[in-house]
N, C-alpha and C positions, 0 to 999 in steps of 0.2 A: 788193569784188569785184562784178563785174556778173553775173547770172542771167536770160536771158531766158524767156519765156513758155513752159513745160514742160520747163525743167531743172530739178534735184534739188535741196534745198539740203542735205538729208539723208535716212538710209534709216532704214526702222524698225530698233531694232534696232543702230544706231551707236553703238559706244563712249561717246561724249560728247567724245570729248578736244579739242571745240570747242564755243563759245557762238558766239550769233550777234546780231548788232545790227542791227535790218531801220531802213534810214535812208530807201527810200522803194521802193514796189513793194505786192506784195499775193502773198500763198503759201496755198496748200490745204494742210491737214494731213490725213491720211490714214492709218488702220489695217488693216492687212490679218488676218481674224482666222482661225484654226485653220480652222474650216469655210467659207470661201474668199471669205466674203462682206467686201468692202471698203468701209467707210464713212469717211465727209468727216464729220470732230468739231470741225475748229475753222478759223479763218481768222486769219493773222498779218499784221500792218498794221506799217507805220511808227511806230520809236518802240521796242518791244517788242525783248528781249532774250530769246532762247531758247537753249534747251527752256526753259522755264518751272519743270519739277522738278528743274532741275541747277542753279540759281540759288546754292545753301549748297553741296550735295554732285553726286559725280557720282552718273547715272544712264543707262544706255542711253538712245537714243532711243525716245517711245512709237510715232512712225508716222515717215511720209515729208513732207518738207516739198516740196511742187510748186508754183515759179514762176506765176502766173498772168497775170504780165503782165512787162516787162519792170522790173527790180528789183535795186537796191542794196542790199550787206549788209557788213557790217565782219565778218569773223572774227573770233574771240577764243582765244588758247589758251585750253583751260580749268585746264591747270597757274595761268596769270598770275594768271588770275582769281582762282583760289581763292586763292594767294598773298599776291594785292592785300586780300583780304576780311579773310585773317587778321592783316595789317601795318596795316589801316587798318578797325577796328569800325565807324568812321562810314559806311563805306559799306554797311551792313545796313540803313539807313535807305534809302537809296537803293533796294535789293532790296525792301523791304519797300512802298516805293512803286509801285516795277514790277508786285508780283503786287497791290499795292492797285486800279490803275487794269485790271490784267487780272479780277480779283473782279467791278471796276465792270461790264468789257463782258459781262463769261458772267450779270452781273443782266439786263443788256440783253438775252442774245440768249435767256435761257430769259422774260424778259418776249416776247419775238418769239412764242418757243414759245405761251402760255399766250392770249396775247388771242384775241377770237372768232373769224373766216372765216378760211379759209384764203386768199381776197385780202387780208383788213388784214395777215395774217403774209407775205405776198408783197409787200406793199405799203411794210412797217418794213424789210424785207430790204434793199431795192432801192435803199432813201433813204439804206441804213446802206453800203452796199457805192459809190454814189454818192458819198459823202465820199471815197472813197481811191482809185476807178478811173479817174480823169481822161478821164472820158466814154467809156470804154470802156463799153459794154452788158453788164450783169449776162449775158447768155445766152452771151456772148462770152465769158467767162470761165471759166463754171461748166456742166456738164451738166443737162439739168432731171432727171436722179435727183438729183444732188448738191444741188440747190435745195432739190429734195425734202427731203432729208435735212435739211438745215439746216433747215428751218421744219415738219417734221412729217408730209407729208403723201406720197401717192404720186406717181410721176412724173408718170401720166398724170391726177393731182389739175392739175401743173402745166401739162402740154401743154394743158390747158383752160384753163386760164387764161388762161394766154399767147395764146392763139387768139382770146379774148376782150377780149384789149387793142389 
């Protein structure tokens, strides 16, 4: 199925009674929490099967998954799935790869977190988001709160920034 730039691909909160297989595109994940405040926790690339913690079992969704550009995705029952997992052990290996190279990128993006200036963490963002937005402009995509959020610092850390490039 095709998703263009700010349609849903899920709500927090969804049943699960689907996986999804992001085959090319780029999605915001999004939590909305009790006290109203809504934060951006993760970013979903090509490649990647989700939710991430419905992989063995199900699970509700933890947030909203938001288009950020336009974006192919394969649906999955998650009946089949699970099905498939329990008819076929080998493909645990398979899952086991998925959340492996998903482990790899959250080393990355809390390395993003942790290096010095808040330009080298604007700077690793930009290069990493680069890879998968086919020249679409990081600003183009993302709110500078949301920038924020992913690398640490406040919004108006980033409206300077950006002012200064």
């Amino acid at each position: 199925m095709i998703l263009h730039k700010g349609e849903v691909l899920f709500h927090q909160g969804d049943s699960g009674e689907y996986l999804y297989h992001i085959k090319s595109g780029l999605f915001k994940v999004t939590r909305l929490h009790k006290n109203g405040n809504m934060v951006l926790f993760n970013i979903l690339y090509p490649g990647e099967t989700v939710p991430h913690h419905s992989l063995i079992t199900p699970k509700e969704t933890h947030g909203s998954a938001i288009a950020l550009m336009d974006s192919e995705v394969e649906r999955i029952v998650a009946e089949d799935w699970y099905r498939e997992l329990r008819e076929h052990p080998e493909k645990a290996l398979e899952i086991a790869l998925l959340l492996q190279e998903k482990v790899r990128f959250m080393q990355k993006r809390l390395d993003h977190l942790t290096v010095g200036t808040p330009a080298e963490r604007l700077a690793l963002l930009t290069e990493w988001l680069n890879d998968y937005s086919h020249g679409v402009h990081f600003t183009d995509l993302l709110t500078q709160e949301e920038i924020g959020q992913l690398i640490g610092v406040r919004r108006e850390t980033i409206n300077r920034l950006l002012r200064g490039h």
